[in-house]
mmCIF file of the N, C-alpha and C atoms, coordinates in Angstrom:
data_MODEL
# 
_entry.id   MODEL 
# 
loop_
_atom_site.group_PDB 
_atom_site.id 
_atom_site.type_symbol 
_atom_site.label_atom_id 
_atom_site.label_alt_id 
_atom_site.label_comp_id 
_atom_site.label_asym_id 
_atom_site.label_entity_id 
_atom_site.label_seq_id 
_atom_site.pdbx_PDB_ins_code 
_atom_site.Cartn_x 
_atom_site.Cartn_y 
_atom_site.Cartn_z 
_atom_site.occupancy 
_atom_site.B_iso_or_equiv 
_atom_site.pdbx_formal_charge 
_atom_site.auth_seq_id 
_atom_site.auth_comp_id 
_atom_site.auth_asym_id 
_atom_site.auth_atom_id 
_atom_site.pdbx_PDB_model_num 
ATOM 1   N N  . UNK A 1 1  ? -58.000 -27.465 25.507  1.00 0.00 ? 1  UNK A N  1 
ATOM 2   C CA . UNK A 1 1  ? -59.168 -27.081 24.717  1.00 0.00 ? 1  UNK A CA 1 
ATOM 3   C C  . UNK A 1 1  ? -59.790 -28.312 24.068  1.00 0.00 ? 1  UNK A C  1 
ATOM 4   N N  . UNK A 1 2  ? -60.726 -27.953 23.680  1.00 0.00 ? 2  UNK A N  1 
ATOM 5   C CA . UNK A 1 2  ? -61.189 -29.309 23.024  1.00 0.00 ? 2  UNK A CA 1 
ATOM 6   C C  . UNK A 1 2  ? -61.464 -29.091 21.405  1.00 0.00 ? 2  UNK A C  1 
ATOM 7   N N  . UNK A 1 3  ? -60.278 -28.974 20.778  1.00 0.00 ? 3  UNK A N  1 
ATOM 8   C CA . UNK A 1 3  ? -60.347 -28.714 19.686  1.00 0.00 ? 3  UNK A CA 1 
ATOM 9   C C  . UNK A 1 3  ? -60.905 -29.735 19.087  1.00 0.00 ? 3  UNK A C  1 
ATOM 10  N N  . UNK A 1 4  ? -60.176 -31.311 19.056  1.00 0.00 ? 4  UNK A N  1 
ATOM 11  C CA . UNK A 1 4  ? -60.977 -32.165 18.611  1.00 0.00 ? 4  UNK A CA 1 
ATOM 12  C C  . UNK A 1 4  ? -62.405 -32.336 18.692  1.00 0.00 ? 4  UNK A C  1 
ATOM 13  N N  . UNK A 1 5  ? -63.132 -31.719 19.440  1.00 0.00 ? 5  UNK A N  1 
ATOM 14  C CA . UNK A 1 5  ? -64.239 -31.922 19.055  1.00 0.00 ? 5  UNK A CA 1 
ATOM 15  C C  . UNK A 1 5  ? -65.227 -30.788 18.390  1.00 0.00 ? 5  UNK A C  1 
ATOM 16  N N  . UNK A 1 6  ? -64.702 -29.796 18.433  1.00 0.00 ? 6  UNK A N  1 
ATOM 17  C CA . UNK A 1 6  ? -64.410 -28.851 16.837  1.00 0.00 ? 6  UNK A CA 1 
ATOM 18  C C  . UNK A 1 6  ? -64.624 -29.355 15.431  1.00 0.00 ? 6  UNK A C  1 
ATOM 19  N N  . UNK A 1 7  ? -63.205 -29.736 15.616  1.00 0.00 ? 7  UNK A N  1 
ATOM 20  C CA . UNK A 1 7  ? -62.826 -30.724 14.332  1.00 0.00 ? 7  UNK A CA 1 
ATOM 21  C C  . UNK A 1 7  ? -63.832 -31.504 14.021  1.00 0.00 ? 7  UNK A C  1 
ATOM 22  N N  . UNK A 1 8  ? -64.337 -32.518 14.653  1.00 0.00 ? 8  UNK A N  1 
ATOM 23  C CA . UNK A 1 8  ? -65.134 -33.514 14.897  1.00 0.00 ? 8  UNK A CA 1 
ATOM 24  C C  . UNK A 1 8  ? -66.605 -32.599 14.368  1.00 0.00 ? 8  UNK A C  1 
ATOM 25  N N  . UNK A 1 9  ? -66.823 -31.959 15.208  1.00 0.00 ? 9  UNK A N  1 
ATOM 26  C CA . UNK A 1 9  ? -68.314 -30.826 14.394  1.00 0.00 ? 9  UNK A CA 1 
ATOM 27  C C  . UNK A 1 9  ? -68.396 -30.711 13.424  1.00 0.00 ? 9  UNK A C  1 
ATOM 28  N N  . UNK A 1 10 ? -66.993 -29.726 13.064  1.00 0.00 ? 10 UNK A N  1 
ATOM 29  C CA . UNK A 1 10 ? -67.177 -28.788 11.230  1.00 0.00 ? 10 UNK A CA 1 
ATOM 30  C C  . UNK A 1 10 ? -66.803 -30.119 10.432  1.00 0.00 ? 10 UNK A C  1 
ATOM 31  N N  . UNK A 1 11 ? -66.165 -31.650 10.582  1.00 0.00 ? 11 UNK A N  1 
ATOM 32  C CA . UNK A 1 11 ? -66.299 -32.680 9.703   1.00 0.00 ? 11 UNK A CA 1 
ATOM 33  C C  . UNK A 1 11 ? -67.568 -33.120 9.576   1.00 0.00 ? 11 UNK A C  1 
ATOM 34  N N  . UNK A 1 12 ? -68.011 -33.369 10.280  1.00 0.00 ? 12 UNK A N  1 
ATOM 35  C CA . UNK A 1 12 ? -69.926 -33.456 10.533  1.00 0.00 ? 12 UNK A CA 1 
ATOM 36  C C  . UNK A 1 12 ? -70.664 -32.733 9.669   1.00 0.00 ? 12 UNK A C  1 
ATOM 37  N N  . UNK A 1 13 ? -70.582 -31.629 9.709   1.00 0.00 ? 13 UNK A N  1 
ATOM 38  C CA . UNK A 1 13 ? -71.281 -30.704 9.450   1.00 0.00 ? 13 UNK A CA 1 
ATOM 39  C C  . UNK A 1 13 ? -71.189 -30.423 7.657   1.00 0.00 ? 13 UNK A C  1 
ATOM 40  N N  . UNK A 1 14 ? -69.790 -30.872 7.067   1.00 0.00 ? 14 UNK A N  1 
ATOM 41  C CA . UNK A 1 14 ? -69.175 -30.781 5.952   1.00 0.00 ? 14 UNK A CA 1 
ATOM 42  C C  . UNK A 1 14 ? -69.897 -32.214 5.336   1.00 0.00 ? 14 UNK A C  1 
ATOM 43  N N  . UNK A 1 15 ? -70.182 -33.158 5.742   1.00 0.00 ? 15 UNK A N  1 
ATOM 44  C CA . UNK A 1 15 ? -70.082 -34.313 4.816   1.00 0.00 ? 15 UNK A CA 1 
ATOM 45  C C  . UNK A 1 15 ? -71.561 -34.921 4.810   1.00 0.00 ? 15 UNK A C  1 
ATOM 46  N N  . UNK A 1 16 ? -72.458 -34.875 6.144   1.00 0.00 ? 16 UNK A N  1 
ATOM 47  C CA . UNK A 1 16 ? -73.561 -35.174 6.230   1.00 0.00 ? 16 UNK A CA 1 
ATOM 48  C C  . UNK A 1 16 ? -74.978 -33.956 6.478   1.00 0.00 ? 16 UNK A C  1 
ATOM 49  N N  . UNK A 1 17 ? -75.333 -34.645 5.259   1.00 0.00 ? 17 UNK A N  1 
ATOM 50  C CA . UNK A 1 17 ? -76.288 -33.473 4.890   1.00 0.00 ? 17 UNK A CA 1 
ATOM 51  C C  . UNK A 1 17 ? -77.250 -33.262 5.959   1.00 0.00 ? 17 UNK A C  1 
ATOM 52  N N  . UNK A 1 18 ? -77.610 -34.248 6.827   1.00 0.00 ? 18 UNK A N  1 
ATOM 53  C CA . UNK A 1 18 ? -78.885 -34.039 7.837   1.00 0.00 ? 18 UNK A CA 1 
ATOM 54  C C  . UNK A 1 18 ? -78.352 -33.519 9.320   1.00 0.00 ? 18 UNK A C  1 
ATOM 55  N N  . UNK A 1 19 ? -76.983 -33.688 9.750   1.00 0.00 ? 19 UNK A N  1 
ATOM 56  C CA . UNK A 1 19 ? -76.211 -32.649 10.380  1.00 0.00 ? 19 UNK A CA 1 
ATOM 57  C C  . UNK A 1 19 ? -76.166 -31.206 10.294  1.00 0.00 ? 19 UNK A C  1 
ATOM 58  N N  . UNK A 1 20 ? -75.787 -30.785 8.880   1.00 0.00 ? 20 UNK A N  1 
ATOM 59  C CA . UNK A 1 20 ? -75.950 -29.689 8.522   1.00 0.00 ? 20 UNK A CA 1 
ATOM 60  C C  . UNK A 1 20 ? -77.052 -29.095 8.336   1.00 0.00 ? 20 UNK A C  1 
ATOM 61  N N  . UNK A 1 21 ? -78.263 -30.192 8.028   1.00 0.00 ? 21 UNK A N  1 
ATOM 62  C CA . UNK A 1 21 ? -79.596 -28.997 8.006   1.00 0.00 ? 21 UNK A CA 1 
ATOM 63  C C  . UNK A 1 21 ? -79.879 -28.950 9.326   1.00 0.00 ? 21 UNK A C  1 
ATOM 64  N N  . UNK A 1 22 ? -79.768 -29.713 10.534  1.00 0.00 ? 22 UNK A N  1 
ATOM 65  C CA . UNK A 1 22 ? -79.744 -29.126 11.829  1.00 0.00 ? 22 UNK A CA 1 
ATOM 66  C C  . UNK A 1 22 ? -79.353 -27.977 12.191  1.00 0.00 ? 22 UNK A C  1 
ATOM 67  N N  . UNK A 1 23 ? -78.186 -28.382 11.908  1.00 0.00 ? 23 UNK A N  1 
ATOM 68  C CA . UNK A 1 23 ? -76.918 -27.153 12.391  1.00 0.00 ? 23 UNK A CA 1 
ATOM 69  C C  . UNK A 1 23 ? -77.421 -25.872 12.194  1.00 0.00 ? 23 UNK A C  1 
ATOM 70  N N  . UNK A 1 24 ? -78.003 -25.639 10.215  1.00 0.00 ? 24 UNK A N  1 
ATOM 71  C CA . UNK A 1 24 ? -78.482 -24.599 9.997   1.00 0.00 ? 24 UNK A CA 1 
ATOM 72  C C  . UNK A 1 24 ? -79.743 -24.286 10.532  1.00 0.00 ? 24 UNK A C  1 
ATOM 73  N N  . UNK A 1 25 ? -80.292 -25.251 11.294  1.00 0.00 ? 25 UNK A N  1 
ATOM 74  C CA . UNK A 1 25 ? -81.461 -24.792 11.439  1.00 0.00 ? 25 UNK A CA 1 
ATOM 75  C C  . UNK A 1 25 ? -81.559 -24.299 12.859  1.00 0.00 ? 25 UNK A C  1 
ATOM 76  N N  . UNK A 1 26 ? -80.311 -24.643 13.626  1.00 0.00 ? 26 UNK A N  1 
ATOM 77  C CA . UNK A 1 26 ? -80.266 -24.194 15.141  1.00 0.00 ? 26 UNK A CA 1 
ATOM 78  C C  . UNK A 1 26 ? -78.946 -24.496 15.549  1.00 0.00 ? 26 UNK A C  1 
ATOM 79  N N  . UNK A 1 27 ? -77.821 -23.002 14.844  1.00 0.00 ? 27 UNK A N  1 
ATOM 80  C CA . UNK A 1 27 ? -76.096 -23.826 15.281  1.00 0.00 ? 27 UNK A CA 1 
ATOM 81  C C  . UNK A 1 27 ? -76.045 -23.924 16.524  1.00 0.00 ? 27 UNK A C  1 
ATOM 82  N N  . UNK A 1 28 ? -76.794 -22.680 17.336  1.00 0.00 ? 28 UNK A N  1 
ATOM 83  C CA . UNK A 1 28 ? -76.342 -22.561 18.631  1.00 0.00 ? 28 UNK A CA 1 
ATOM 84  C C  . UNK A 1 28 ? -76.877 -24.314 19.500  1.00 0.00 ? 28 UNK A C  1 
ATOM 85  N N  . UNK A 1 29 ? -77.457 -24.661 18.957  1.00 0.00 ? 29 UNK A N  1 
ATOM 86  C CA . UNK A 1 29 ? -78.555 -25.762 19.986  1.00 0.00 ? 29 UNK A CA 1 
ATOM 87  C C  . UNK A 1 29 ? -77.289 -27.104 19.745  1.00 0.00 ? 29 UNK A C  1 
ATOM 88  N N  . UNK A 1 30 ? -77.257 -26.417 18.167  1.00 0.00 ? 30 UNK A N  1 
ATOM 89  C CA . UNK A 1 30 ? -76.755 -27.708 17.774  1.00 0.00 ? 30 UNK A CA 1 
ATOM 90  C C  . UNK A 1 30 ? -74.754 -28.498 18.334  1.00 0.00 ? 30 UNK A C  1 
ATOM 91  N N  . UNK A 1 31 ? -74.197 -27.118 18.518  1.00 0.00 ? 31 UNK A N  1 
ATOM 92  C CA . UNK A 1 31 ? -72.970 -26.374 18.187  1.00 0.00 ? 31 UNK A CA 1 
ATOM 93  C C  . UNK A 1 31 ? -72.286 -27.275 20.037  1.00 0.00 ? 31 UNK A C  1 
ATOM 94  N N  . UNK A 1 32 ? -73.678 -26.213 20.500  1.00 0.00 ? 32 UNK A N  1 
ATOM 95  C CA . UNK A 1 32 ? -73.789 -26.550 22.435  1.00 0.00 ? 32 UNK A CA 1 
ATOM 96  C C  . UNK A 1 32 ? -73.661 -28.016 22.363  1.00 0.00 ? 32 UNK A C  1 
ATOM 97  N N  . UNK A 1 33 ? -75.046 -28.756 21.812  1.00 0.00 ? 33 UNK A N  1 
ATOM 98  C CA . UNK A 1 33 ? -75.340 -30.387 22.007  1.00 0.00 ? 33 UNK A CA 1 
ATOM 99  C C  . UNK A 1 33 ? -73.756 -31.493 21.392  1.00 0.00 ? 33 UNK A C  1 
ATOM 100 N N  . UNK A 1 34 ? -72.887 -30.806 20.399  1.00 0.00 ? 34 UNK A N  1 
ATOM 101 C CA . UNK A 1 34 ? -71.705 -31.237 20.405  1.00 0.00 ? 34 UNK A CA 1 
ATOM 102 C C  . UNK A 1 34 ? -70.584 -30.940 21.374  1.00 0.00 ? 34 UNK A C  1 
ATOM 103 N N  . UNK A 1 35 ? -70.855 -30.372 22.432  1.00 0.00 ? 35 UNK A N  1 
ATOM 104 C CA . UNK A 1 35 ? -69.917 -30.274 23.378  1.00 0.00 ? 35 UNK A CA 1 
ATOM 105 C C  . UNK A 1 35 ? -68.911 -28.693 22.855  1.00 0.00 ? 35 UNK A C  1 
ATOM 106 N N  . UNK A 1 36 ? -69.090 -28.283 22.480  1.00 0.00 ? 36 UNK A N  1 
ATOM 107 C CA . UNK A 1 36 ? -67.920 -27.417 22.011  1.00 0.00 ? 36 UNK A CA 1 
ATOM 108 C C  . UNK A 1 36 ? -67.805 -26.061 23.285  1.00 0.00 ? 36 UNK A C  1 
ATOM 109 N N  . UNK A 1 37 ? -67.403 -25.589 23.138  1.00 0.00 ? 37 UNK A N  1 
ATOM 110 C CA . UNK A 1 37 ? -66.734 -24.512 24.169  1.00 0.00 ? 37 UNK A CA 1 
ATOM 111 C C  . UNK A 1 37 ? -67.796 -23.006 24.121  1.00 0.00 ? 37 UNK A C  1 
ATOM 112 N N  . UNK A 1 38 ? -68.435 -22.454 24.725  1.00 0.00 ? 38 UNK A N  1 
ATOM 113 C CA . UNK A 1 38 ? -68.378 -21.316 24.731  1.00 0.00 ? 38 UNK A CA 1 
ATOM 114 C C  . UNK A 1 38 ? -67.916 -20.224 23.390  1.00 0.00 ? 38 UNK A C  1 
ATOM 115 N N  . UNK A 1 39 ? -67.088 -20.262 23.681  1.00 0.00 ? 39 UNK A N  1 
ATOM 116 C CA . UNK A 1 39 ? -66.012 -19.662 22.651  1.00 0.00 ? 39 UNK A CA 1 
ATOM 117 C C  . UNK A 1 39 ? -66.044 -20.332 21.348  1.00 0.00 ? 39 UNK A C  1 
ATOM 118 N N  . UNK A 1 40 ? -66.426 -21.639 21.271  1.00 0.00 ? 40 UNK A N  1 
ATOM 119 C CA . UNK A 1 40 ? -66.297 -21.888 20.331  1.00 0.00 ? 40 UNK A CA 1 
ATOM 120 C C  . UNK A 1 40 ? -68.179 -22.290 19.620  1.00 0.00 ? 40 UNK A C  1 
ATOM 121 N N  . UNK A 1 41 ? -68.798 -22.042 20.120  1.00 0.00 ? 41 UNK A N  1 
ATOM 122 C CA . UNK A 1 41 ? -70.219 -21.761 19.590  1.00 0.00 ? 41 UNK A CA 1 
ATOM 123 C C  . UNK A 1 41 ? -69.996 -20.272 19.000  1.00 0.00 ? 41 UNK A C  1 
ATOM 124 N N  . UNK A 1 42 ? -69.659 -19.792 19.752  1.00 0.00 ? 42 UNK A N  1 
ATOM 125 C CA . UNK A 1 42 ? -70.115 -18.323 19.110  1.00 0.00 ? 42 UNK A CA 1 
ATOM 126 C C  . UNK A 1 42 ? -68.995 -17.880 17.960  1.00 0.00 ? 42 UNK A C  1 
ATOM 127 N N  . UNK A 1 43 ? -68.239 -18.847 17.983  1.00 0.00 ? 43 UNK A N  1 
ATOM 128 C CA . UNK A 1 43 ? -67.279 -19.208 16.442  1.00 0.00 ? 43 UNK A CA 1 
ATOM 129 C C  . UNK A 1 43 ? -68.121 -19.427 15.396  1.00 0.00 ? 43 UNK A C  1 
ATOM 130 N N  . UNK A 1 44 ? -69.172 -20.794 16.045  1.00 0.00 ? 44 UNK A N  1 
ATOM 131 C CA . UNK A 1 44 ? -69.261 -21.607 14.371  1.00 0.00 ? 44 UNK A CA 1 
ATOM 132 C C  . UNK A 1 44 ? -70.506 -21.101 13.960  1.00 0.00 ? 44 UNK A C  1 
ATOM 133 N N  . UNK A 1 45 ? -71.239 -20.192 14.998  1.00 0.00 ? 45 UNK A N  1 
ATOM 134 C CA . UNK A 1 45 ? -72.924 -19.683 15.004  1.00 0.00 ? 45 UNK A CA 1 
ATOM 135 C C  . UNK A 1 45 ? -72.728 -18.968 13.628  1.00 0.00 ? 45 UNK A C  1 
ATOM 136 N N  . UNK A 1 46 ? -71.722 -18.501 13.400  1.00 0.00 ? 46 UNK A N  1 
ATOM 137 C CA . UNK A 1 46 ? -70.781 -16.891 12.539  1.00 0.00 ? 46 UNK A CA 1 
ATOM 138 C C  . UNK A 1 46 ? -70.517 -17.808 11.197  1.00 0.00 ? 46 UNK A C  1 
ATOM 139 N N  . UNK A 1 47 ? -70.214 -19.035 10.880  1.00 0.00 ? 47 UNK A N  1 
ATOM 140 C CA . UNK A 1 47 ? -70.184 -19.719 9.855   1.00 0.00 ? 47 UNK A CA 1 
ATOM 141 C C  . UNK A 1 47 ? -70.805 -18.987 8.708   1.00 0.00 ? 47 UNK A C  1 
ATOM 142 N N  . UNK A 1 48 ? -69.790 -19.006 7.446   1.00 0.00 ? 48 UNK A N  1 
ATOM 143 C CA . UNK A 1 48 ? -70.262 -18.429 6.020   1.00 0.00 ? 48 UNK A CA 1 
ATOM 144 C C  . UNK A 1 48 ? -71.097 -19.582 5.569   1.00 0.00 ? 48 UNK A C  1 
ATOM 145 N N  . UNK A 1 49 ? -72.355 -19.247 5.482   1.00 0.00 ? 49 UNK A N  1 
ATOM 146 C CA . UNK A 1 49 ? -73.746 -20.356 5.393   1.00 0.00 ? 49 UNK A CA 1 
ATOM 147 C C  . UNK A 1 49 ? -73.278 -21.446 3.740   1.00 0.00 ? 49 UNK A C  1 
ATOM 148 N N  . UNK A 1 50 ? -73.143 -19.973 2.784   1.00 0.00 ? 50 UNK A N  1 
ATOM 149 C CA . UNK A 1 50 ? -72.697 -20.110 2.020   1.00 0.00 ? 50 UNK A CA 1 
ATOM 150 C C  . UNK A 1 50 ? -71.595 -21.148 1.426   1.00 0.00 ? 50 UNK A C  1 
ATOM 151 N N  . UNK A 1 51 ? -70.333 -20.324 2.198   1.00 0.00 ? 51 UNK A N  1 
ATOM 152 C CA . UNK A 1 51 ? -69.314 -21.187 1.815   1.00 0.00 ? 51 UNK A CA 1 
ATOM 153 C C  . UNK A 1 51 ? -69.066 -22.586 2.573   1.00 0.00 ? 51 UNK A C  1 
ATOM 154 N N  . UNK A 1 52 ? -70.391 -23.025 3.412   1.00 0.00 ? 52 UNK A N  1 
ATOM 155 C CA . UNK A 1 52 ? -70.604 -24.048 4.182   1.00 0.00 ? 52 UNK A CA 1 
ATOM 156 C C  . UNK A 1 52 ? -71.135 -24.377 3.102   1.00 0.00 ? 52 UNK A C  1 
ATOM 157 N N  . UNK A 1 53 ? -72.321 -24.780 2.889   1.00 0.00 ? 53 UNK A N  1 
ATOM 158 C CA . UNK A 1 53 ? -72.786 -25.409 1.715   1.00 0.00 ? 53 UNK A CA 1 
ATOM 159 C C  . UNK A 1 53 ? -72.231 -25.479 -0.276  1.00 0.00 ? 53 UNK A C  1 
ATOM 160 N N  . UNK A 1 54 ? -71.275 -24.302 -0.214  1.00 0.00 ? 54 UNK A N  1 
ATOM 161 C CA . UNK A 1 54 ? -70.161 -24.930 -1.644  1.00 0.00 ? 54 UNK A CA 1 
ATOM 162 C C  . UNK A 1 54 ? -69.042 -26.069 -1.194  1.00 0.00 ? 54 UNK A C  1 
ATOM 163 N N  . UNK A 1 55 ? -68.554 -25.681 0.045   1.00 0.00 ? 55 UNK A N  1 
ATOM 164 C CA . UNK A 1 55 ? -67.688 -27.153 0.621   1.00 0.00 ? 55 UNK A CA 1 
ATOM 165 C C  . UNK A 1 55 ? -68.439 -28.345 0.400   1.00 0.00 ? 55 UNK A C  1 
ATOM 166 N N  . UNK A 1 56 ? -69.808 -28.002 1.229   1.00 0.00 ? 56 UNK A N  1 
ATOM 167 C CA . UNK A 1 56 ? -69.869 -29.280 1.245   1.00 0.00 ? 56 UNK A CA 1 
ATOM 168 C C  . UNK A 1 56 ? -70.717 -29.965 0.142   1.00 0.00 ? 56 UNK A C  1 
ATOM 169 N N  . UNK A 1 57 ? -70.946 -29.496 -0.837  1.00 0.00 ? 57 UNK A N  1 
ATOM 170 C CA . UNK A 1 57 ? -71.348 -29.923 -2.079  1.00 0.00 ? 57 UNK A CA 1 
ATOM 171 C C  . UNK A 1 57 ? -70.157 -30.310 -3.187  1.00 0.00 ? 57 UNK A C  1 
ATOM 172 N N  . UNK A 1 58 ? -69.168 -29.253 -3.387  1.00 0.00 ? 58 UNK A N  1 
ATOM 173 C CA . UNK A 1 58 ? -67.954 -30.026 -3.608  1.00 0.00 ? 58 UNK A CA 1 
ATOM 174 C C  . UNK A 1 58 ? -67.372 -31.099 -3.086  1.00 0.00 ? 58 UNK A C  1 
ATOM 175 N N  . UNK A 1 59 ? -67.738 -31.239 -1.526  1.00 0.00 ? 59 UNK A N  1 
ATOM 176 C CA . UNK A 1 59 ? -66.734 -32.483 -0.920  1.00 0.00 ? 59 UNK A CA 1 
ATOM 177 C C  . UNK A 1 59 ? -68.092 -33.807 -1.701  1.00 0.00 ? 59 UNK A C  1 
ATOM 178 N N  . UNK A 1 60 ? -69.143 -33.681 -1.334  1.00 0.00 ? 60 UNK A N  1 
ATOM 179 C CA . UNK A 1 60 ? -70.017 -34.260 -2.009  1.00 0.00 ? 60 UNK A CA 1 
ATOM 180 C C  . UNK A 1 60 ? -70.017 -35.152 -3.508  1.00 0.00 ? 60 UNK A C  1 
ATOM 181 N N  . UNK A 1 61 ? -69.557 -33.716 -4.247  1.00 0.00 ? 61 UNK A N  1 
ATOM 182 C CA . UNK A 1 61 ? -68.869 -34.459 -5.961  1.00 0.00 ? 61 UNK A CA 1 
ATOM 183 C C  . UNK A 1 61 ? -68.184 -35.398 -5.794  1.00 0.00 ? 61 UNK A C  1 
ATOM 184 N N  . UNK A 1 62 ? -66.382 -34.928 -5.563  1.00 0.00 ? 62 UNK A N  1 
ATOM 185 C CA . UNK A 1 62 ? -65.414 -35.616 -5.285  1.00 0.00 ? 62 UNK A CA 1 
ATOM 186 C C  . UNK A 1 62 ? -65.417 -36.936 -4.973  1.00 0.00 ? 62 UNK A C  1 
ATOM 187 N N  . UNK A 1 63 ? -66.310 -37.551 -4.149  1.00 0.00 ? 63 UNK A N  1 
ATOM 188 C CA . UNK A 1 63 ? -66.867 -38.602 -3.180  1.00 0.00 ? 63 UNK A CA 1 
ATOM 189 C C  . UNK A 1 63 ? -67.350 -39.284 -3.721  1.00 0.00 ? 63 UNK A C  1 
ATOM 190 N N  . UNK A 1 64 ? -67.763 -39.061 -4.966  1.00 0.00 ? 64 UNK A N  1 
ATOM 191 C CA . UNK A 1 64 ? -69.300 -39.880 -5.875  1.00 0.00 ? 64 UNK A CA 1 
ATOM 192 C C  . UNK A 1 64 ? -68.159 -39.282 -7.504  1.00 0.00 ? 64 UNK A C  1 
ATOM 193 N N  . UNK A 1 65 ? -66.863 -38.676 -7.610  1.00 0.00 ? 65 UNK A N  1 
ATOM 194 C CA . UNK A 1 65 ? -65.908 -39.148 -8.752  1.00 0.00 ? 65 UNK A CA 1 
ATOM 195 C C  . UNK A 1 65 ? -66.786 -37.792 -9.512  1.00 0.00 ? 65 UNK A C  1 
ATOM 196 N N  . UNK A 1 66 ? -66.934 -36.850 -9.388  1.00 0.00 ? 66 UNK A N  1 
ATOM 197 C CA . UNK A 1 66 ? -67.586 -36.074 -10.244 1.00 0.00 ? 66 UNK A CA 1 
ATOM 198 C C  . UNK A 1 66 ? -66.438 -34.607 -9.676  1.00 0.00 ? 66 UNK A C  1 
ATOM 199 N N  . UNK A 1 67 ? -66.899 -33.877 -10.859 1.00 0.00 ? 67 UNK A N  1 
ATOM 200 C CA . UNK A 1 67 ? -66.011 -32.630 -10.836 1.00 0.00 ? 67 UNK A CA 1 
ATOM 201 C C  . UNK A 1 67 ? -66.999 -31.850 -10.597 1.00 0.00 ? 67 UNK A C  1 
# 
């Protein structure tokens, strides 16, 4: 499988903000153009939008020493 490049996506997607407004703006285009599987587009299409963007605003703080 190609999990690593999974991995490799949802780290992407978590830390850089202009990734993620892609992503949100077209996972499937975006999800495909990272190589990921079939199976695994129609995983990340399903992403909690939400709890995508509190991650990655928390990982955001942390990074820059803020709570």
């Amino acid at each position: 499988m190609n999990d690593s490049r999974l991995e490799t996506f949802l780290a992407r997607i978590y830390v850089d903000r202009e990734a993620r407004a892609k992503f949100l703006a077209d996972p499937r285009c975006e999800a495909t153009k990272a190589g990921l599987t079939a199976q695994q587009v129609e995983d990340v299409i399903k992403i909690d939008r939400d709890g995508l963007e509190l991650l990655a605003d928390s990982l955001e703080r942390k990074k820059h020493g803020r709570k």
